[in-house]
N, C-alpha and C positions, 0 to 999 in steps of 0.2 A: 679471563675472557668475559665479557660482558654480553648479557644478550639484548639484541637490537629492539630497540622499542615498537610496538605494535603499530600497526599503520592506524589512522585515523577508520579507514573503511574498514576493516577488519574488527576495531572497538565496536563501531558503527552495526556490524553482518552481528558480532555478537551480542549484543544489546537487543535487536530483532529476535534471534534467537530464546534471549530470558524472558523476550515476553517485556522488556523494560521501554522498546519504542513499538511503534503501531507503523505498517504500512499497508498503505490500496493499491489497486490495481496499476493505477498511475504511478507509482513510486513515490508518491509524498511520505513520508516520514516526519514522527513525532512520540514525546515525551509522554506526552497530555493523555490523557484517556477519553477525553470529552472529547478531544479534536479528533483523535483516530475513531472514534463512533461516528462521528460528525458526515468524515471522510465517509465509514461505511453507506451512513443513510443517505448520504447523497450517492455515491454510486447503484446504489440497493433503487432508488428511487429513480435514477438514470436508465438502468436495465430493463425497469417493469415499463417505463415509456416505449423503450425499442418494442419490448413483448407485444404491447398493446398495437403499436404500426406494422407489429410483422417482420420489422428486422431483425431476423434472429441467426445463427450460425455462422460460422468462420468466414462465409463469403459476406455478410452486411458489411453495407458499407458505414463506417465511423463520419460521425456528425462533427 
């Protein structure tokens, strides 16, 4: 009996897991370490704008 090859998502969920891809908030995914910092600071820098107008908590409204 052979066992069935791992699904692509599932390489994919474990790879997140080792720490070997990066993801934000938004779901982007990546390899790179530059890129997944990249991703951070711009959501990091995204968030402090809402803080600054006030839209804060599960009711704001997304831009």
């Amino acid at each position: 009996m052979t066992v069935p090859e791992k699904s692509r998502r599932q390489q994919e969920d474990e790879a997140l897991e080792r720490g070997a891809v990066y993801q934000d908030v938004k779901g982007r995914r990546t390899a790179d370490p530059g890129d997944g910092a990249a991703h951070a600071h711009s959501e990091a820098d995204l968030n402090a704008e809402r803080l600054r107008r006030g839209a804060v908590g599960p009711g704001a409204p997304e831009e």
